[in-house]
KETI-502103 format. One record per residue: residue in three letters; z, x, y of N, C-alpha, C in turn. Coordinates in steps of 0.05 Angstrom, whole numbers, padded with zeros to 5 digits, always signed. Layout:
<sites>
AlaZXYZXYZXY...
</sites>
This chain:
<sites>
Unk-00238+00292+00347-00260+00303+00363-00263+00286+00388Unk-00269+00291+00407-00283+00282+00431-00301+00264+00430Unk-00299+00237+00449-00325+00213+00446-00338+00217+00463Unk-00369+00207+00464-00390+00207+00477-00397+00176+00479Unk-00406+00178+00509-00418+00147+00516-00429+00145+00539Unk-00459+00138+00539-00476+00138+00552-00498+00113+00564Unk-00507+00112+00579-00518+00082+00591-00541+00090+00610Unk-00563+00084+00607-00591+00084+00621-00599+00049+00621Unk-00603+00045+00643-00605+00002+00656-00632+00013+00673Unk-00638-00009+00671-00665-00017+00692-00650-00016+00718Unk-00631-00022+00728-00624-00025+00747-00588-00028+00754Unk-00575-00015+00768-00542-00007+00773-00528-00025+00768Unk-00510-00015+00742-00489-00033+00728-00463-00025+00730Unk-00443-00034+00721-00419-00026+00721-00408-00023+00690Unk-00397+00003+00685-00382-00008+00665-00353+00003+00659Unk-00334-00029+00649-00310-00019+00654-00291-00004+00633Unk-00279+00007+00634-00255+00013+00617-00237-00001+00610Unk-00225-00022+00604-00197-00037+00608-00189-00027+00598Unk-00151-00031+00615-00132-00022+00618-00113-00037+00605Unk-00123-00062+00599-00111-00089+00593-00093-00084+00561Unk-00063-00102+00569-00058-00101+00533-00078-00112+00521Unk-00062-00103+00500-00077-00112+00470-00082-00095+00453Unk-00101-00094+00423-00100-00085+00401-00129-00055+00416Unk-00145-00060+00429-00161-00046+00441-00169-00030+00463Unk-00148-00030+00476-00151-00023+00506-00146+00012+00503Unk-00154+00021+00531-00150+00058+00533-00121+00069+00531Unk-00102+00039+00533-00064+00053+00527-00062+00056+00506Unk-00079+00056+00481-00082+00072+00459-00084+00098+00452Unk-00105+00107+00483-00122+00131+00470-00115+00153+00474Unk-00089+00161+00483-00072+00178+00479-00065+00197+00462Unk-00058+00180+00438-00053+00193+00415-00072+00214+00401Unk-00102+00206+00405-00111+00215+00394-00133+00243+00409Unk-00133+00222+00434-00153+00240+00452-00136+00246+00479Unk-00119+00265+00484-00097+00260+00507-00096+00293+00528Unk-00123+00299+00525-00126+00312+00546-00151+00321+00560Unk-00161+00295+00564-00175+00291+00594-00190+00266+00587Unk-00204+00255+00606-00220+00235+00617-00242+00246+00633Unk-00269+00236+00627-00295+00237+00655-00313+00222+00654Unk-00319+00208+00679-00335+00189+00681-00358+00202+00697Unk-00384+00202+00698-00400+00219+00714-00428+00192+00719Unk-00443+00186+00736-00450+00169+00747-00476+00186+00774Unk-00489+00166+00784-00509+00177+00804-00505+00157+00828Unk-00501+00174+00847-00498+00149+00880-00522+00163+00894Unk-00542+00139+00900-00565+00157+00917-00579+00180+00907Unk-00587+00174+00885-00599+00197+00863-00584+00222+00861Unk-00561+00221+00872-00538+00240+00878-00521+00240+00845Unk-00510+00267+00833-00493+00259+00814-00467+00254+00829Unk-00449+00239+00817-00421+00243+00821-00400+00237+00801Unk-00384+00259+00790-00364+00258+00771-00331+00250+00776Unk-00314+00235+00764-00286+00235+00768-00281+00236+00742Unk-00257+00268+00733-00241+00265+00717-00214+00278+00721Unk-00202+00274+00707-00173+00282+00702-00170+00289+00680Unk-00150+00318+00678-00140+00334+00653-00113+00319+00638Unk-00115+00282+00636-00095+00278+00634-00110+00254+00602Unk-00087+00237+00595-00095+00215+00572-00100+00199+00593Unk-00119+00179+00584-00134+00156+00610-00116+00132+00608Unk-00103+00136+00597-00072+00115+00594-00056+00116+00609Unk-00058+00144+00622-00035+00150+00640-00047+00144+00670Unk-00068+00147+00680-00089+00158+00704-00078+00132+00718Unk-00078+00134+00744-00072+00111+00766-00093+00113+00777Unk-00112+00131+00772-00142+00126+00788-00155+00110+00770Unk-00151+00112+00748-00178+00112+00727-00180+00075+00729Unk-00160+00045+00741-00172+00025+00736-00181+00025+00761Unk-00188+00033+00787-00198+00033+00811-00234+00037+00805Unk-00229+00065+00790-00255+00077+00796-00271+00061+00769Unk-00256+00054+00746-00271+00035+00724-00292+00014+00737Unk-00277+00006+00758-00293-00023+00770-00302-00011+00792Unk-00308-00001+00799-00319+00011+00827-00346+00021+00821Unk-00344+00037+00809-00373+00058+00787-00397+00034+00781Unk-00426+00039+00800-00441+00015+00794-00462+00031+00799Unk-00481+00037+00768-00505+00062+00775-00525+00051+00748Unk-00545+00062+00745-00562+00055+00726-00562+00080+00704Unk-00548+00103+00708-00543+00128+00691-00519+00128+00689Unk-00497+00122+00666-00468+00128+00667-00470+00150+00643Unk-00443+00163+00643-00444+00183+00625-00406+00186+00624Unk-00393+00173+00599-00370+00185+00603-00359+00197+00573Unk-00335+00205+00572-00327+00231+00552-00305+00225+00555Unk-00285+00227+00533-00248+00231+00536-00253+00245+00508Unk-00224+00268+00516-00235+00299+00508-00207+00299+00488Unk-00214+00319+00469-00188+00323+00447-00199+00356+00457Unk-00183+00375+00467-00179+00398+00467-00182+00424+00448Unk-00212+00442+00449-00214+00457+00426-00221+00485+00440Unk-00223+00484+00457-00226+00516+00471-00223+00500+00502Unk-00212+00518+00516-00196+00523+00541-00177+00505+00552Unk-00162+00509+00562-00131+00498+00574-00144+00472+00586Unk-00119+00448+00584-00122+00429+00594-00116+00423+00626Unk-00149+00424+00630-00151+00428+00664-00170+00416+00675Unk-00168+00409+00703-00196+00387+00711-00223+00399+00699Unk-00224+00422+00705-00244+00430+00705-00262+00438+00675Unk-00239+00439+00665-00254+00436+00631-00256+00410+00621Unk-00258+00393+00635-00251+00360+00625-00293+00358+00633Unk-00296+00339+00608-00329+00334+00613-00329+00306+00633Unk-00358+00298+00643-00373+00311+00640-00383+00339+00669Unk-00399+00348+00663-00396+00377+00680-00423+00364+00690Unk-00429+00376+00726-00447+00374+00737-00456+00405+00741Unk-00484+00400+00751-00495+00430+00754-00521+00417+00775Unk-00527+00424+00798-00547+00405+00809-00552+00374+00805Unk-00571+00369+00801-00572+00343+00785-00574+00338+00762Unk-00554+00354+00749-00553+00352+00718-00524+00331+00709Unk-00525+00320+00683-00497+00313+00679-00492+00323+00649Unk-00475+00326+00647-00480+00340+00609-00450+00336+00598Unk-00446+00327+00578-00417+00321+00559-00433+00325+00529Unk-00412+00338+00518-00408+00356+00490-00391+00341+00475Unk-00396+00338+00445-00378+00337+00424-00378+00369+00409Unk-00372+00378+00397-00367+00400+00379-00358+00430+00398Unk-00363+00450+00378-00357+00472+00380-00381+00492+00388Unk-00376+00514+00396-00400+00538+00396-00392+00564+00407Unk-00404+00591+00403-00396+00612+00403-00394+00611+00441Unk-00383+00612+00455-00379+00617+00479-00385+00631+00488Unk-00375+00670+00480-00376+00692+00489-00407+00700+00485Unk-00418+00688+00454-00444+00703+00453-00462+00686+00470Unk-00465+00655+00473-00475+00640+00490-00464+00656+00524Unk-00447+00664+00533-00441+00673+00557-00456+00702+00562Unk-00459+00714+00548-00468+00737+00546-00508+00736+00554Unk-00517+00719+00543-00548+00707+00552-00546+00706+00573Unk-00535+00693+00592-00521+00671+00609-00535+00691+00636Unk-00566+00688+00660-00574+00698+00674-00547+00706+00694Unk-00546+00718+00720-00522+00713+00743-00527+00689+00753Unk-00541+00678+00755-00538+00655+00767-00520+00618+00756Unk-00534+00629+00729-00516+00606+00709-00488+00614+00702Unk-00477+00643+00703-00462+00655+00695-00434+00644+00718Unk-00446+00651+00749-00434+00650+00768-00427+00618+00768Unk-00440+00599+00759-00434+00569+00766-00412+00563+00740Unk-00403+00578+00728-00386+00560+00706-00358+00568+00717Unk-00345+00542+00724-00327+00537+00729-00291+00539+00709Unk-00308+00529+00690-00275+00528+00663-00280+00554+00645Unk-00268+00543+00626-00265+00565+00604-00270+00552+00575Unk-00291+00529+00578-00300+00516+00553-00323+00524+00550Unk-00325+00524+00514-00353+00531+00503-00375+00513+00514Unk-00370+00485+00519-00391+00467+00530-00397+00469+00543Unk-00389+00481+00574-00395+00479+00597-00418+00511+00600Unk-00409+00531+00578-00428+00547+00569-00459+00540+00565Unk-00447+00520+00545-00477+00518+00527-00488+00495+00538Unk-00477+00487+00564-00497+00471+00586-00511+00488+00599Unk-00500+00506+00615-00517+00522+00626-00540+00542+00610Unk-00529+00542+00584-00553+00549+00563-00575+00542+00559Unk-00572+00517+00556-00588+00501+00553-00607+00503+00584Unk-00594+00495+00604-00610+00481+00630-00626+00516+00640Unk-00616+00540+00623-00628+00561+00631-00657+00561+00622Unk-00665+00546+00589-00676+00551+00577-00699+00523+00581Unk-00689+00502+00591-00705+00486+00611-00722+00496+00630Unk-00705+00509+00651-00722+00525+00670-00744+00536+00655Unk-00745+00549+00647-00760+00569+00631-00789+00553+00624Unk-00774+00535+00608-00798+00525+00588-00810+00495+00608Unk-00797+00484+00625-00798+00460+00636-00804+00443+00630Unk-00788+00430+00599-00783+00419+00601-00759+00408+00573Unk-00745+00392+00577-00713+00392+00568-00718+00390+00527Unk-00742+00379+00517-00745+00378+00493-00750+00412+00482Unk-00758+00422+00494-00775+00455+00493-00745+00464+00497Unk-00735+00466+00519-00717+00477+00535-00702+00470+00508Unk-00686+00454+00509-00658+00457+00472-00669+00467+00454Unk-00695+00464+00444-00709+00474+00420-00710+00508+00427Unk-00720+00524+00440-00707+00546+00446-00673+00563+00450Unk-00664+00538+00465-00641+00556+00467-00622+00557+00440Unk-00629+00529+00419-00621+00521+00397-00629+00551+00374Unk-00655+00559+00370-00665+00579+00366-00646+00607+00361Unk-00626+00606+00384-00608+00630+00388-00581+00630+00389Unk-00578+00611+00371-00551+00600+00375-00545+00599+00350Unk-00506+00610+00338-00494+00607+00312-00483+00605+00308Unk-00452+00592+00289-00440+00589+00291-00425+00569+00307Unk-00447+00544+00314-00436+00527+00321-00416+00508+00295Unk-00397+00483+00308-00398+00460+00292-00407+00434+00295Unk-00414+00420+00315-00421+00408+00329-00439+00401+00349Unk-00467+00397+00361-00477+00398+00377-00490+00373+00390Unk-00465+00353+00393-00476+00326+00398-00472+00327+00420Unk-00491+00320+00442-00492+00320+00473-00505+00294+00485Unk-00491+00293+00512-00518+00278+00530-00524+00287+00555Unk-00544+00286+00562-00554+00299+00584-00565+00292+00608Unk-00568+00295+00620-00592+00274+00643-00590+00287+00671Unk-00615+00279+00677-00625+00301+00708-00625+00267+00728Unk-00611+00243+00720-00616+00221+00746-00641+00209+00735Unk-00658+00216+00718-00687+00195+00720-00679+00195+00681Unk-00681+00211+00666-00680+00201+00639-00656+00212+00621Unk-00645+00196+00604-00629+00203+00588-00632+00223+00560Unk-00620+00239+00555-00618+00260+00526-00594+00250+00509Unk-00596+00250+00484-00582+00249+00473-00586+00267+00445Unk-00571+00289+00439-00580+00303+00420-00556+00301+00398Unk-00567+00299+00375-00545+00299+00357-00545+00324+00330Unk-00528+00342+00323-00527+00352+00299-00511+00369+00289Unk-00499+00383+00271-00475+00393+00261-00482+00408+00237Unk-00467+00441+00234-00462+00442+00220-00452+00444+00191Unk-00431+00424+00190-00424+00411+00167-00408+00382+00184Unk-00394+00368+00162-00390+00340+00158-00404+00324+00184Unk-00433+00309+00178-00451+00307+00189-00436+00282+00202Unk-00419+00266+00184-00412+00237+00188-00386+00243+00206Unk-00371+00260+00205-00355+00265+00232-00363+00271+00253Unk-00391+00286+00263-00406+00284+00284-00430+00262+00286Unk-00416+00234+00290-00434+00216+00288-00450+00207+00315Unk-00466+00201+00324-00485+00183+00348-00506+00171+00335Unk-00506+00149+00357-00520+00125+00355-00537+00120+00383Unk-00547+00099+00383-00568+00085+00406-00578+00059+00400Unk-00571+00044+00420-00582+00012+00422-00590+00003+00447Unk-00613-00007+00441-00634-00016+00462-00628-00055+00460Unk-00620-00050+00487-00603-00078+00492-00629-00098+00516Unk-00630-00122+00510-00646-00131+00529-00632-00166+00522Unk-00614-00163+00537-00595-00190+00542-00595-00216+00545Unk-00591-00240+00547-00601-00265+00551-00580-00266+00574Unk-00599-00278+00597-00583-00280+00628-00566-00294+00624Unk-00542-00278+00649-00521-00290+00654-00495-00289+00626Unk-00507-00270+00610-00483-00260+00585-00466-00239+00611Unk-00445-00242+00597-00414-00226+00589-00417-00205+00574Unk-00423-00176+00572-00420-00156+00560-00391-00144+00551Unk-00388-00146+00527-00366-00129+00510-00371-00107+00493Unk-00361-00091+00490-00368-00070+00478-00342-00055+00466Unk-00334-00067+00445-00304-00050+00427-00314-00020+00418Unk-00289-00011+00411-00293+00023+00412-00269+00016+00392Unk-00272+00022+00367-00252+00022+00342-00232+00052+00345Unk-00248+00074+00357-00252+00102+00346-00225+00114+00370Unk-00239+00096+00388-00209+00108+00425-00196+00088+00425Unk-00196+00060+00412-00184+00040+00411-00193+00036+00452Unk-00214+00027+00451-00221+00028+00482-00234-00006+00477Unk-00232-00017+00505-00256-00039+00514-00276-00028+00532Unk-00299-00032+00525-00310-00029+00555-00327-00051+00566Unk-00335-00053+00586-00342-00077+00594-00364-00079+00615Unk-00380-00094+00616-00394-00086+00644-00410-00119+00650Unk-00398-00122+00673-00394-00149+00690-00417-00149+00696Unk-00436-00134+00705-00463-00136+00711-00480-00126+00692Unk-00471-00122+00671-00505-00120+00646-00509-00159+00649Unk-00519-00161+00660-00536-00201+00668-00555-00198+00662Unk-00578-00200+00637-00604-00203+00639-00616-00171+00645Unk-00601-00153+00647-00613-00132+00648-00612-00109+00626Unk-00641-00097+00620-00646-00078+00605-00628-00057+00605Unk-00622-00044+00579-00612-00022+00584-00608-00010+00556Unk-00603+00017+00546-00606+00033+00524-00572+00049+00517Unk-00561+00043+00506-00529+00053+00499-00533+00069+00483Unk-00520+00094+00487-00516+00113+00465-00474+00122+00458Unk-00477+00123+00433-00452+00127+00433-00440+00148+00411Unk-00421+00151+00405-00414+00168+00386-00411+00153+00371Unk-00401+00121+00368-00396+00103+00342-00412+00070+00351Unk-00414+00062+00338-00425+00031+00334-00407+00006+00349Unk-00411+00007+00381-00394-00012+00392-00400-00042+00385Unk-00417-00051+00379-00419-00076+00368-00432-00079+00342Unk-00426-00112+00332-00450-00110+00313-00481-00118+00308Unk-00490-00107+00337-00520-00106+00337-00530-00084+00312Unk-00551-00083+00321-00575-00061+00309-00575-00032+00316Unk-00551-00016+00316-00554+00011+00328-00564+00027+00309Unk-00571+00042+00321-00587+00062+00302-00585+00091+00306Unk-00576+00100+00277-00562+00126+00281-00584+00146+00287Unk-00577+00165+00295-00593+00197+00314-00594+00212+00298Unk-00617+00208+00278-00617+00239+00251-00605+00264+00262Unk-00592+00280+00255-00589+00309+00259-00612+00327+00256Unk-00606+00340+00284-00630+00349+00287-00650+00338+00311Unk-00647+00312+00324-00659+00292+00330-00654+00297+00357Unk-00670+00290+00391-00662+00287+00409-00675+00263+00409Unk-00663+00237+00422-00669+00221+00444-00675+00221+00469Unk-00694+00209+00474-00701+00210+00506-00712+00190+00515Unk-00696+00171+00534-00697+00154+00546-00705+00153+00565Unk-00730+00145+00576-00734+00143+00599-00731+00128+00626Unk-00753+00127+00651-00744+00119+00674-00738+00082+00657Unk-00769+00075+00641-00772+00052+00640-00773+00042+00607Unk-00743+00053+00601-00718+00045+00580-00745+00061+00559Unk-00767+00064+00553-00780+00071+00527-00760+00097+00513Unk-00758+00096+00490-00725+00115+00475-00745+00120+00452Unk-00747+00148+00457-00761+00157+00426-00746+00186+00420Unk-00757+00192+00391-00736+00209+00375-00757+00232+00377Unk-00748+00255+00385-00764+00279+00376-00746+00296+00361Unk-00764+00307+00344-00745+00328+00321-00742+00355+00340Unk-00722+00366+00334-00710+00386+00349-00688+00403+00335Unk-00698+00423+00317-00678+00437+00304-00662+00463+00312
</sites>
């Protein structure tokens, strides 16, 4: 399946990917996840995404832009392929105004496309169920205004999913919704509220992409990780199903039920 990983800071961090040998690095993650990469980020309350329809093992962009990327909202995804061809544009995460949104699982596409106003209809770019049931969702936001209401509705009309672990974010707060249905423990997410002792070194192992990631500037600064698996061995704490997180401007992360 597809990973999720997400980062809301008090203030613009970096975080890296290494490329580096060894038992952990992204020249692993091939094997398992080897068609696409996306990193999605905010410049100037601006979103901005870079991915590639490729394994991030291979990418000659991907150690440039690892260390370059310095924002207080990161959002990235490397994708195992379950509906539409391996192409930039089906690679997460997907922008839509100032939206950023990456998917783990499955969902009906055609019947989600079929809701789908002209206006959300006309903006989808690939041929993935996610990039669907983003604009599903952010239709059903509009509506209700606001993003807890907004999934709890569009959730309402929706079947035949397997998967519906996401993250989301409009630039000021983080979503993270988790739930499935069936094998609950293969659609796993988590969240850890990190508040650092200055001047630490941030590491963060990834068992699952055999990934490092790193970020040279978490120094003393707040910030809230969400992930699909348990990068360290702090206190993470798993996302009931069913559950959205929402993180705000000023890190507060609370759980609302959302079925």
């Amino acid at each position: 399946m597809c990973r999720l990983f997400g980062l809301r800071a008090n203030k613009p961090v970096d975080v890296e990917f290494s490329l580096a040998t060894g038992p952990l690095t992204m020249r692993k993650l091939g094997a398992k996840h080897p068609n696409g990469w996306g990193i999605g980020w905010y410049e100037r309350n601006s979103p901005a995404v870079k991915k590639e329809p490729i394994a991030a093992a291979t990418s000659p962009d991907l150690p440039h832009i690892a260390t370059e990327v310095r924002s207080h909202l990161v959002i990235t995804h490397v994708r195992k392929a379950t509906c539409g061809d391996v192409t930039e544009a089906n690679c997460h995460p997907f922008k839509y105004r100032n939206w950023l949104f990456a998917h783990n699982g499955s969902v009906d596409r055609d019947a989600l496309l079929g809701k789908l106003d002209s206006t959300h209809r006309s903006a989808i770019q690939g041929q993935t169920d996610s990039e669907v049931f983003f604009h599903w969702i952010l239709q059903n936001v509009e509506l209700t205004r606001s993003v807890p209401e907004g999934l709890r509705t569009a959730l309402k009309e929706m079947a035949g999913f397997t998967g519906l672990n996401l993250i989301l974010t409009d630039g000021a707060n983080l979503y993270a919704y988790r739930n499935a249905a069936k094998s609950p423990g293969y659609y796993s997410l988590f969240y850890l509220r990190r508040d650092p002792k200055p001047d630490s070194f941030e590491e963060f192992h990834s068992a699952e992409v055999q990934a490092l990631l790193r970020s040279k500037a978490l120094r003393g600064e707040k910030a809230v990780l969400v992930c699909s698996e348990r990068l360290t061995n702090e206190a993470w704490q798993e996302i009931p199903l069913g559950s959205l997180l929402v993180v705000a401007e000023n890190l507060s992360a609370n759980l609302v039920e959302v079925k």
